[in-house]
C-alpha positions in Angstrom: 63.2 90.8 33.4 60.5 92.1 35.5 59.2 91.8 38.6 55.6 92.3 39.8 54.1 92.6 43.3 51.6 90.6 44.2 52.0 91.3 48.2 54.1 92.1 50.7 55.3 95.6 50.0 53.5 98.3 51.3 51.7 96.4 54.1 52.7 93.4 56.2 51.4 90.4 55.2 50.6 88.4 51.8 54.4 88.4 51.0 54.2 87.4 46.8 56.8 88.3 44.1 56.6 87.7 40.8 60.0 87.6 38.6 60.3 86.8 35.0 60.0 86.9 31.5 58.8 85.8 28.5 61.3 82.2 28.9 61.2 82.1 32.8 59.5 82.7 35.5 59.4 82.2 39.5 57.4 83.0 42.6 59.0 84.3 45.7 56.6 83.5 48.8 52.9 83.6 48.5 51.0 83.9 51.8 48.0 85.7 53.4 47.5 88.6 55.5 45.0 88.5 58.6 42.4 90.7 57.9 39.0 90.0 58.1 38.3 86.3 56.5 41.5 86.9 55.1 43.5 89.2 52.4 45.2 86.7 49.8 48.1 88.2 47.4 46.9 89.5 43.8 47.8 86.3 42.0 47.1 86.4 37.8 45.9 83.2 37.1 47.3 83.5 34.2 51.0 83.1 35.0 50.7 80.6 37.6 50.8 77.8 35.2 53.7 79.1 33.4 55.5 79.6 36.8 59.3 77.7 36.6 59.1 77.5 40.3 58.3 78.5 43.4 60.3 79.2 46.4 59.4 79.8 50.6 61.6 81.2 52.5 59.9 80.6 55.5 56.7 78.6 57.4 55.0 81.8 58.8 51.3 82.6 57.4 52.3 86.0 55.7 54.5 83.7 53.1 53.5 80.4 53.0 49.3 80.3 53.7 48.5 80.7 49.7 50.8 78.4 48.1 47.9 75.7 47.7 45.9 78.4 46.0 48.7 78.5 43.2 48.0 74.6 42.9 44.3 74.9 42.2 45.4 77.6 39.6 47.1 75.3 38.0 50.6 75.2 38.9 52.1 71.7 38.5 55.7 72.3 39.6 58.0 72.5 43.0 58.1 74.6 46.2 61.3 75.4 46.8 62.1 75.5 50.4 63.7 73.9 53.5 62.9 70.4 54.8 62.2 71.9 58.1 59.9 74.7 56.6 57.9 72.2 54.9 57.4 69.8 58.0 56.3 72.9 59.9 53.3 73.9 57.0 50.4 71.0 58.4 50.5 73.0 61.5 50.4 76.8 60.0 47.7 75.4 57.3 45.6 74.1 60.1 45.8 77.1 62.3 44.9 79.5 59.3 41.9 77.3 58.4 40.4 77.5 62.1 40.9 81.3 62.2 38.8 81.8 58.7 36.2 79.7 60.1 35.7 81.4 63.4 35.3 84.6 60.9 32.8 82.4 59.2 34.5 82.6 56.1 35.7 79.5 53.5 39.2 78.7 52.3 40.0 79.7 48.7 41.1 76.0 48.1 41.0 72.8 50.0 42.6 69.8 51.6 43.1 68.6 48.0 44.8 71.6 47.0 47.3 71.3 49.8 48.1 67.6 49.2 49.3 68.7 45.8 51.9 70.5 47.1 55.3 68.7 46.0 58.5 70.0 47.8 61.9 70.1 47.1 64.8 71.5 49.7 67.0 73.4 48.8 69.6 71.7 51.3 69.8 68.7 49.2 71.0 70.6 46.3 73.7 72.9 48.0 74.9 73.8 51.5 74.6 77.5 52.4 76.1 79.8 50.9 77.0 77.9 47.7 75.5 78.3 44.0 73.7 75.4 42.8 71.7 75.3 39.2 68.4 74.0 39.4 67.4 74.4 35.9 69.3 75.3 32.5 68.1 78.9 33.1 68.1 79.0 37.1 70.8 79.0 39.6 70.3 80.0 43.4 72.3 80.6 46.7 70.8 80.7 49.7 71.7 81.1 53.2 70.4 81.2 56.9 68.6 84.2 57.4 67.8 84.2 62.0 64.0 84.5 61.3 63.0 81.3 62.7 63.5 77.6 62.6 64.3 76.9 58.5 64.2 80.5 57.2 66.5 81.2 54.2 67.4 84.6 51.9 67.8 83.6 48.1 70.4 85.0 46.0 68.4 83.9 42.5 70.3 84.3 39.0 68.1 83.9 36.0 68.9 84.1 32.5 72.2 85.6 33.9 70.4 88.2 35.9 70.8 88.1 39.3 68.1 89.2 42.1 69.0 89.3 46.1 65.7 88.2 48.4 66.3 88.5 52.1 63.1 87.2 52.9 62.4 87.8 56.7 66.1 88.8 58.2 67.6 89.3 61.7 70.9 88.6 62.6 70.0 89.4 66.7 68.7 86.1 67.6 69.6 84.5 70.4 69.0 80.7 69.3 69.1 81.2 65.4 72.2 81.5 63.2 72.3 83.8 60.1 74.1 83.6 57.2 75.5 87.3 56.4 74.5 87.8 52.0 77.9 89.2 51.6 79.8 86.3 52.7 78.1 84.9 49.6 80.4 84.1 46.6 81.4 87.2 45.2 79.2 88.8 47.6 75.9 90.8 46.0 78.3 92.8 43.5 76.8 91.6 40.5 73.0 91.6 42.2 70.5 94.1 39.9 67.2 94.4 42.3 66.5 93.6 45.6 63.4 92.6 47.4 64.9 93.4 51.7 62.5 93.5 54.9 62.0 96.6 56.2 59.6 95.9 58.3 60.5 98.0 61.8 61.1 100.6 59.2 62.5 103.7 61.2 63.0 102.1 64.3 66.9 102.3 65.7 66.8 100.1 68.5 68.7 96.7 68.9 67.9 93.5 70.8 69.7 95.0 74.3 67.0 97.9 74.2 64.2 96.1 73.2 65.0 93.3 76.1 65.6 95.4 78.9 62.2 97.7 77.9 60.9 94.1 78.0 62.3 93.3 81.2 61.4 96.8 82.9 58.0 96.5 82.5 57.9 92.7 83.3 59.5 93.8 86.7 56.9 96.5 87.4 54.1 94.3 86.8 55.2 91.5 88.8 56.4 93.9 91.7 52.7 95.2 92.1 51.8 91.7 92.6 50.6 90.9 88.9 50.7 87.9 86.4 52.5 88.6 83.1 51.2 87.0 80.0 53.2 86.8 77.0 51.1 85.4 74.0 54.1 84.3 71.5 54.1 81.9 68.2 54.3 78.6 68.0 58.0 78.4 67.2 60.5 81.3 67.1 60.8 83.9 69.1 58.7 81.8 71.8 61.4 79.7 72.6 64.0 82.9 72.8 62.0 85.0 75.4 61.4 81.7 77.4 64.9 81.2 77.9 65.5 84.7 78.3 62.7 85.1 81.1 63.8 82.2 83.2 67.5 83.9 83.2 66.0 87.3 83.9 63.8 86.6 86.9 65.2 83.0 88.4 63.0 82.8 91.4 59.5 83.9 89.5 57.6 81.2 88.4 57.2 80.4 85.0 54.3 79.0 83.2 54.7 77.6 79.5 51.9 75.7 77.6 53.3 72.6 76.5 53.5 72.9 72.7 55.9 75.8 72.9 58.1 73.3 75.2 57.6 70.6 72.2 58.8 73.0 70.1 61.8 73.7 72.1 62.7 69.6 71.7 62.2 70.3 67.8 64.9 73.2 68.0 67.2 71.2 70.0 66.8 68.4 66.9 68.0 70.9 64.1 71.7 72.2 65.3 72.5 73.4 61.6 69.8 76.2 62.7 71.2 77.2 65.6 74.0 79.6 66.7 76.9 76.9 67.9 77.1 78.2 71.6 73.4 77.7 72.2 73.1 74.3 72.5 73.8 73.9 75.9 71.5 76.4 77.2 68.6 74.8 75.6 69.8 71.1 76.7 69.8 72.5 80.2 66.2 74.6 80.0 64.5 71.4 78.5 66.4 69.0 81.2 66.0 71.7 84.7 62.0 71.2 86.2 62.1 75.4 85.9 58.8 75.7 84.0 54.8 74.8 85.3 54.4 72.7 81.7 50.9 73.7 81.4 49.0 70.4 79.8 44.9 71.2 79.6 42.7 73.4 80.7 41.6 71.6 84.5 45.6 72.3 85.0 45.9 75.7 83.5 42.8 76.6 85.7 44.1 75.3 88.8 47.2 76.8 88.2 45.7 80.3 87.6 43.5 80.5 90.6 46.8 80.1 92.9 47.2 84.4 91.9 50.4 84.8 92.5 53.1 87.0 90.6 54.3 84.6 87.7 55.0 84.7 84.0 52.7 82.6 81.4 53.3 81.7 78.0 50.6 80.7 75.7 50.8 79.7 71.6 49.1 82.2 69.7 50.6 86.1 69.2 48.0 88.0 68.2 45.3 86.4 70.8 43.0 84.8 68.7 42.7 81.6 69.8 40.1 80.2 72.5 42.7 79.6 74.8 44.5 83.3 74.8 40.8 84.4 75.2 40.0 82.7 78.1 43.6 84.0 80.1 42.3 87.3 78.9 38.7 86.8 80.5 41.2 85.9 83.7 43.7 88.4 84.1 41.4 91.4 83.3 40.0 90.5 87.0 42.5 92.6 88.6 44.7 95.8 87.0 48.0 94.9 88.3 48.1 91.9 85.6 49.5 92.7 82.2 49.5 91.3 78.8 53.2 91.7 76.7 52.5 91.8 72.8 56.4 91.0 71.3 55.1 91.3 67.5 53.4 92.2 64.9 49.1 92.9 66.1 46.9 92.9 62.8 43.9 94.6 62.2 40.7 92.9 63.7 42.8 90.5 66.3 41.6 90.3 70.0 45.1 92.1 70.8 44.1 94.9 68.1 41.0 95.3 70.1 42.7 95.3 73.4 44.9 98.3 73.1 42.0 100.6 71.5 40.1 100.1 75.2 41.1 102.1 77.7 42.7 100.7 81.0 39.1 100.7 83.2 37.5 99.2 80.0 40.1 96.4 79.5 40.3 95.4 83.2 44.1 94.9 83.1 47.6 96.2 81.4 48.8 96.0 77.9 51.8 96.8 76.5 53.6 96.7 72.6 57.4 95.4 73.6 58.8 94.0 70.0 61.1 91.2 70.2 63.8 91.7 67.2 62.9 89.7 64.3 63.1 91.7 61.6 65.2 94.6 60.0 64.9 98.4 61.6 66.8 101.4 60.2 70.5 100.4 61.2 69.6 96.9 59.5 68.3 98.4 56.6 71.1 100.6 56.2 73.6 98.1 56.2 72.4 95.4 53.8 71.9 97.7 51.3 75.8 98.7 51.9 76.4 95.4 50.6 74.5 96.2 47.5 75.6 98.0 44.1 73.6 100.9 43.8 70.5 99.1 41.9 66.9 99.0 42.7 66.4 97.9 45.5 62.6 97.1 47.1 61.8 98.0 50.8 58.9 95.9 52.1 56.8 94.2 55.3 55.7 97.6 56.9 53.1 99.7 55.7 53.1 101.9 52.5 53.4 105.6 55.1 56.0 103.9 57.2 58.2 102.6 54.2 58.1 105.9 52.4 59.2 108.0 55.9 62.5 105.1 56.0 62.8 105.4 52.2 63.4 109.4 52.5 65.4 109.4 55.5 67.9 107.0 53.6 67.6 109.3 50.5 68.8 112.0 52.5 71.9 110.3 53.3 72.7 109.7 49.8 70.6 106.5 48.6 68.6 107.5 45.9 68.2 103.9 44.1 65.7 102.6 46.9 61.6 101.9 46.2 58.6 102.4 48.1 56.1 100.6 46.1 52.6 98.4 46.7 50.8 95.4 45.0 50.2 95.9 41.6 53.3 97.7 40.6 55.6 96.1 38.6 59.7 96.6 38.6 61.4 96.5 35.2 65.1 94.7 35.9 
């Protein structure tokens, strides 16, 4: 068995894993990475047609945008996914095909391409954390893995090898429930690589740090008589900071364009996501007239020009949308506003640009707060405890950063851990 990197490890974005041999072979992710017009994985034509399968773990661009691509190269078979990953795809496909245009680029395949898709869900063959075959040669388990709404690791066994994919993993969200790998059956003892995100690489902070940096510098700006903008995803961690916000600072007022509140309805509609004591909390957000819903622009306009110390939400986390433009051209009016960036920024965004101004330059304050999505060091350091000592990939963070985690880890004793980039291959 081998396994060959298409994308996704040494750099974040364009998440693509190829595993196989000469009788079988699958894809793990395939998805873009936003640089320029666009960076798509190193796909060999050649093997998409053979390809067994392919399998999404989750609906963000970085491992889901290329999958139509694989159709025009000929592949005639399933995506593997959740039912609630594949309802969310119209929106992410849409999104990414406005952003290549505004770079004046052109898709690599069209609307054709992505009504071939065919999907299958992987809940209808198995609950979590249960092995189901889905060929003669193919058996999976698969579990919750806290990313965002419909995200799954895959615990994959083929041709009686068996290969651990964690996919995009936290186990700190507030609204989202993970599944832990080991409480798989028989846990990851007989696993012989892994593919694990290691995408805050050396960090060491949890959720409680992160938050109250967060809240800190929230407090600061609004006490200097600022508005705070948080430009978040569609759905995830969105709805979590929302929520988190309005419990934080009850008599500030709170501004949320209205598709992020939509997607707070969807999440309320999927408990099977969601950690069991949450429920409540969002029942009563959604139901409590807390939040300015923010409909068009006339309103969002209006609603601005009243200047007062608030918190805004808009849809789009790297500011590269019309909309997180024009709050920009707003709040860099005055200095005491500030802009919260609680994710990843990619090379060539607005919010890239912003942070390489200075302060006078910009007009207003801008600050990098992550919001936990992903794995850090402590993370790290405990999946792979639940691994026997096999190879085991470290990917989503750049090549420098991965290496600096991979030594400190060899230094306490794990020597069976790779820094690698696309193009290499893995032999299982």
């Amino acid at each position: 068995m081998q396994l060959n990197i298409w994308g996704g490890a040494g750099e974040h974005g364009r998440s693509c894993y190829w595993i196989g041999n000469e009788s079988t072979s699958i894809l793990l992710d395939c998805g873009v990475k936003r640089e320029g017009c666009g960076a798509y994985p190193y796909v060999d034509p050649s093997m998409v047609s053979r390809l067994d399968a392919v399998f999404l773990s989750h609906a963000h661009e970085d491992h889901s945008i290329a999958i139509p691509l694989l159709y025009k190269l000929g592949y005639q078979g399933k995506v593997w996914t959740t039912r609630i990953t594949a309802e969310q795809l119209p929106t992410y496909y849409a999104a990414w095909g406005n952003y290549v245009r505004q770079q004046g680029g052109v898709l690599p395949y069209d609307q054709a391409d992505i009504a071939r898709i065919e999907f299958a869900y992987v809940e209808d063959h198995a609950p979590s954390l249960q092995w189901t075959e889905l060929f003669p040669k193919l058996r999976i388990c698969w579990g919750r893995s806290g990313h965002m709404l419909g995200s799954i690791w895959l615990l994959l066994e083929m041709d009686g090898q068996q290969i651990f994919y964690s996919g995009d993993y936290s186990e700190e969200s507030l609204l989202l429930r993970a599944d832990s790998p080991k409480d798989a059956p028989k846990g990851l003892t007989d696993v012989e690589a892994a593919v694990i995100d290691a995408a805050y690489s050396m960090d060491t902070d949890g959720q409680t740090e992160k938050l109250e940096q967060l809240y800190a510098t929230t407090d600061a700006i609004l006490a200097a008589g600022g508005q705070v903008l948080l430009p978040v995803p569609v759905s995830g961690r969105g709805q979590e900071l929302i929520l988190l916000m309005q419990q934080r600072f009850p008599e500030i007022p709170i501004r949320v364009e209205q598709e992020l509140l939509l997607a707070m309805e969807h999440m309320i509609q999927q408990p099977q996501w969601l950690n069991p004591d949450i429920f409540r909390t969002l029942a009563d957000a959604l139901s409590s007239s807390r939040y300015t819903v923010i409909q068009n622009e006339s309103q969002r306009t209006a609603v601005m020009e009243e200047a007062k110390p608030s918190i805004w939400f808009t849809s789009d986390g790297m500011m590269q949308s019309a909309k997180s433009q024009w709050y920009y051209e707003k709040l860099r009016s005055h200095p005491s506003n500030g802009i919260i960036i609680t994710g990843h920024v990619a090379k060539g965004t607005l919010a890239q640009r912003l942070f390489h101004m200075n302060e006078e330059e910009r007009g207003c304050q801008m600050f990098l707060i992550r919001y936990k999505i992903h794995q850090g060091l402590p993370d790290v350091r405990r999946m792979i405890s639940y691994l026997p000592k096999i190879p085991t990939l470290l990917v989503h963070a750049p090549k420098s950063d991965t290496d600096i985690l991979l030594e400190h880890l060899k230094s306490e004793g794990h020597h069976h851990l790779l820094s690698l980039t696309y193009g290499d291959r893995l032999e299982i």
